[in-house]
C-alpha positions in Angstrom: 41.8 16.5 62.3 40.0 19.1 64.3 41.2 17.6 67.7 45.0 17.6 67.9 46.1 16.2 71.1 45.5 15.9 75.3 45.0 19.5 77.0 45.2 18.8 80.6 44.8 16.0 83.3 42.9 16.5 86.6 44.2 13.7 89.1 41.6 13.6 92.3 44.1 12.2 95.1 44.2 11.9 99.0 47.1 12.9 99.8 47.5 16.3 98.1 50.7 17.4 99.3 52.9 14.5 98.5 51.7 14.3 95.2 52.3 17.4 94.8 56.1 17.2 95.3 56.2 14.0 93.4 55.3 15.6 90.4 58.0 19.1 90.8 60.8 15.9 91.3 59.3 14.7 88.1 60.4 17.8 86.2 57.1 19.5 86.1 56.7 22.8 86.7 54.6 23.8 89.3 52.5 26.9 89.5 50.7 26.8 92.4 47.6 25.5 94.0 48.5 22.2 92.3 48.7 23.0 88.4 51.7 21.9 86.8 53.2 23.1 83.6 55.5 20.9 80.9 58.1 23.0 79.3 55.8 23.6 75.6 52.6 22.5 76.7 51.2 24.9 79.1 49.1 23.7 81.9 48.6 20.4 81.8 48.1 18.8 85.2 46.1 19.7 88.1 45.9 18.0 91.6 43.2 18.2 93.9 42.0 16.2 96.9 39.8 12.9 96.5 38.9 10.3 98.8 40.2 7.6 96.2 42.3 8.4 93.5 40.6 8.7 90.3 40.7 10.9 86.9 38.7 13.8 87.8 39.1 15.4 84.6 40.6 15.0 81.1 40.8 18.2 78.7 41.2 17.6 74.9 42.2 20.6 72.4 40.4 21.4 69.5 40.7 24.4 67.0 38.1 26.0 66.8 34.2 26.5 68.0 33.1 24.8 64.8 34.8 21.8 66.4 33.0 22.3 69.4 29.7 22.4 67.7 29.7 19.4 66.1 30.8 17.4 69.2 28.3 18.4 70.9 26.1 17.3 67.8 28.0 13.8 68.2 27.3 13.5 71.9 23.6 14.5 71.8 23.4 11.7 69.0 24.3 9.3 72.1 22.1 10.7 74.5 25.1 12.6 76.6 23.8 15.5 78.1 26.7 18.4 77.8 27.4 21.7 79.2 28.7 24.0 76.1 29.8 27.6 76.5 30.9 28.2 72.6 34.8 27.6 73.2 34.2 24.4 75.2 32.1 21.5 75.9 31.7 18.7 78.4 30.5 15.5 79.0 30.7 12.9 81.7 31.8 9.6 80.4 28.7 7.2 81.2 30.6 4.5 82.5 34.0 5.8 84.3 32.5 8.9 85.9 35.4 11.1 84.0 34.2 14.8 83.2 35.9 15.1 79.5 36.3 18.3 78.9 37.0 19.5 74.6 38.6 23.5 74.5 39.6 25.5 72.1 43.4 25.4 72.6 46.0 26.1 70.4 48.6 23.9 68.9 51.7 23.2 71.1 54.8 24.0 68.8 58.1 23.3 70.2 60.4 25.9 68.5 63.1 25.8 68.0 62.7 22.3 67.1 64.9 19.7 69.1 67.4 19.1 67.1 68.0 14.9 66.3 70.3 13.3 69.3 73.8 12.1 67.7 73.7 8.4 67.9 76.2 6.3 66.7 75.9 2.8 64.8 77.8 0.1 63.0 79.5 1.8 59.7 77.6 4.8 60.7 79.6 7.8 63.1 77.3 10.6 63.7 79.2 12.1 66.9 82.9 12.2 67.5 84.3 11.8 70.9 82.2 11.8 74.2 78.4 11.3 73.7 77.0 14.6 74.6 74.4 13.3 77.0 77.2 13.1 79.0 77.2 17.1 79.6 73.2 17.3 80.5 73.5 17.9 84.1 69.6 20.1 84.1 67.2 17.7 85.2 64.6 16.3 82.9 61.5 18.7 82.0 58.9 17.1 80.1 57.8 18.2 77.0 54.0 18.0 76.7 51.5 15.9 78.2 51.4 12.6 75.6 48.5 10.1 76.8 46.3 8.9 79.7 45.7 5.6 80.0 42.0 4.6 82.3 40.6 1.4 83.3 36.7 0.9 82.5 34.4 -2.0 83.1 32.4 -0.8 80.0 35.3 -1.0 77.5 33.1 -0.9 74.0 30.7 2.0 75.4 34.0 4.3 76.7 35.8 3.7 73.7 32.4 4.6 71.8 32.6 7.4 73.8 35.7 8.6 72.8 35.4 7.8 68.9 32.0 8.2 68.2 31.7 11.0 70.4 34.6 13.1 70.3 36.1 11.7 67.2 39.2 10.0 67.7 40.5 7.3 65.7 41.7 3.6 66.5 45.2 3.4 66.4 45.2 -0.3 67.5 44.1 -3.0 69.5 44.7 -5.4 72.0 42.4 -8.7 71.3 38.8 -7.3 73.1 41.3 -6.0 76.4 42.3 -2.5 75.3 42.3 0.3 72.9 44.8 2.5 71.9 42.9 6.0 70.3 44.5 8.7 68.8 43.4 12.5 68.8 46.3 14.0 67.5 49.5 12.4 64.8 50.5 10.7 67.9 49.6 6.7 67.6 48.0 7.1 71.0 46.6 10.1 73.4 44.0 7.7 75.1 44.5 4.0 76.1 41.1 2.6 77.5 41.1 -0.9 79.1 38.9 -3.4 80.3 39.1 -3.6 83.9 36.9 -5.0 87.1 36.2 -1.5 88.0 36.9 2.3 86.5 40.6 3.3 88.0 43.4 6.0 86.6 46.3 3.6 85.3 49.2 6.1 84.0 49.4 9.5 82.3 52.3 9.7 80.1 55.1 12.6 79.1 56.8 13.3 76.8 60.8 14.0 77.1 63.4 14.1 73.8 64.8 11.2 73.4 65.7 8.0 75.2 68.8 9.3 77.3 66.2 11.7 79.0 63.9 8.8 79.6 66.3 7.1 81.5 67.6 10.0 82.9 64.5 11.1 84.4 63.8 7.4 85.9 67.3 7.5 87.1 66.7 10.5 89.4 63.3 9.9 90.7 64.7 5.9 91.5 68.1 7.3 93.0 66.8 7.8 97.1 63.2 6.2 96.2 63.7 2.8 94.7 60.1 1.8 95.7 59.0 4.1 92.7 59.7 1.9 89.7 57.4 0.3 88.0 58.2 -1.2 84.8 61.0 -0.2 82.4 63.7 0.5 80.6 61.9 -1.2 77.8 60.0 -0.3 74.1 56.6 -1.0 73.3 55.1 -2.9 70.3 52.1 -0.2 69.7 53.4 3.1 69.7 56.8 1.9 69.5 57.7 4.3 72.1 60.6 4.3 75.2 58.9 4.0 78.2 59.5 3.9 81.9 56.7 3.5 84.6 57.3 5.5 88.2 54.5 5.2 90.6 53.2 8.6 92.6 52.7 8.8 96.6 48.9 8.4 95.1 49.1 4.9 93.2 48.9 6.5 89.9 51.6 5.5 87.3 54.1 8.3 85.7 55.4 7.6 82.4 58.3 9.2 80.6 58.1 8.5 76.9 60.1 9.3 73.5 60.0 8.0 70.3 56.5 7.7 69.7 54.9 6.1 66.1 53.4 9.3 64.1 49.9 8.9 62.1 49.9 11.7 59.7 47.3 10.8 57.7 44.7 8.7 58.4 44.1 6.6 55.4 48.2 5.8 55.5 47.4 3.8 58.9 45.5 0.7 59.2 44.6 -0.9 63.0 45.9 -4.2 63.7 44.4 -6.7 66.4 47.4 -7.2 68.5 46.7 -10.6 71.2 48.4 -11.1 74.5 51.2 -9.1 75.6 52.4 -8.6 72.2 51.2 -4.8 72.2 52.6 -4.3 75.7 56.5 -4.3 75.0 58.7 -5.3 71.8 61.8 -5.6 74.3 62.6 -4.6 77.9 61.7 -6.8 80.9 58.5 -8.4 81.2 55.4 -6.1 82.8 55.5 -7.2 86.6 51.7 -8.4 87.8 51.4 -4.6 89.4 51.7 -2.7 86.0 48.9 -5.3 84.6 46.4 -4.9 87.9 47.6 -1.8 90.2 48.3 -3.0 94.2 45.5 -0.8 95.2 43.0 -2.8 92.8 41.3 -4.5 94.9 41.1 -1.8 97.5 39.4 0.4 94.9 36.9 -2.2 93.8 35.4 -2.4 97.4 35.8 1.6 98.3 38.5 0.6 100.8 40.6 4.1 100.4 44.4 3.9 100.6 46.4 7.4 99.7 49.4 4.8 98.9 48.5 2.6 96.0 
């Protein structure tokens, strides 16, 4: 696959500053001026001011300018004007407003690997004596940037978009609501779902395993209990770990491990998935806000909040 995974996020927000420190308490590393670094990934989030929040900006790595070429080929097919410079193009999805942005980039490689996390089970001892967990006292530093997740009111022309386009692959569906689209092994790197206007739902990260995801939720919850969302829990599609955190914005935070892998293509086939069956295998029910943000309506009239 030419395209192997998400680049960089650009969140527009009102309220710059607080979002700012949301993110440095959710183990990113900020470098300044409002880009954030995960621990193998690079850059891979920027804030910047908007009246309403929105997804400014959404970067996706390919290899080379080959790559590059033929997108561009693939998006003047659709009638998408693009702006090239021979190591990136970009295109303005028609019906969200999102500038996606394809870049040469190269590979994130965590090295040394992470080694597998000792879990116990029934007739099976992997560890002896305390779990190690136990010692991790450094807080949680995501790994990469995994997936973004955007609302659209066009859901067959952005997901046409995205495949037809830029040439991701369907992962999965659910019914004619949502789907999950894959640019990299990863079952999912975009989510697009049908929604009554074009919003940001969630960008997603990547920690080791699921101690770290409830790690991380634990310390962001611990003095701000008004940041969870949804979790602990474990989807259906992906099969992933999950827990949702909202930002000072109204954007959704997800730390994730444990994601389904798609190594080859022709070894995966898409299933239709109906109701909330793709939402969550176990964990608690998604409350109403996970399924239509607090700030919905708000959005869908131009009424600006900077809290969600």
């Amino acid at each position: 696959m030419a395209l192997h995974g998400l680049g960089k996020v650009t969140l527009g927000v009102p309220n710059v500053d607080e979002t700012i420190s949301y993110y440095v308490e959710f183990g990113l590393e900020h470098r300044g001026g409002g880009v954030f670094a995960t621990r193998n990934g690079g850059e891979q989030l920027e804030i910047v001011h908007a009246p309403a929040r929105r997804l400014v900006e959404l970067t996706v790595a390919a290899d080379d300018p080959d790559d590059i070429a033929s997108i561009s080929a693939r998006l003047a097919g659709l009638g998408v004007a693009t702006r090239q410079d021979g190591t990136s193009v970009s295109a303005v999805e028609p019906v969200t407003g999102t500038r996606v942005r394809v870049q040469v980039r190269s590979r994130i490689v965590i090295e040394p690997a992470v080694a597998a996390t000792p879990y116990n089970g029934p007739g099976r001892i992997d560890r002896w004596g305390r779990a190690p967990f136990l010692t991790r006292t450094e807080p949680v530093r995501p790994r990469k940037l995994g997936h973004a997740v955007l609302g659209s009111t066009d859901l067959e022309t952005t997901t046409k978009f995205f495949t037809d386009g830029l040439g991701f692959k369907v992962s999965d569906y659910m019914g004619d609501k949502a789907a999950f689209l894959r640019c990299s092994v990863e079952h999912h790197n975009v989510l697009v779902m049908a929604a009554p206007v074009s919003f940001m739902h969630h960008t997603s990260w990547q920690v080791d395993d699921i101690d770290e995801v409830g790690r991380g939720a634990h310390t962001m919850l611990e003095n701000n209990p008004e940041r969870h969302i949804w979790g602990l829990g474990r989807h259906y599609a992906g099969a992933n770990f999950f827990w949702y955190l909202k930002d000072p914005a109204g954007n959704f935070s997800e730390y994730y491990s444990d994601m389904d892998t798609v190594p080859k293509d022709e070894l995966w086939s898409p299933e239709v998935l109906h109701g909330l069956q793709g939402l969550y295998a176990w964990g608690p029910p998604p409350p109403p806000s996970f399924l239509e943000p607090d700030d919905l309506a708000a959005l869908m009239t131009g009424a600006h909040s900077g809290t969600g």
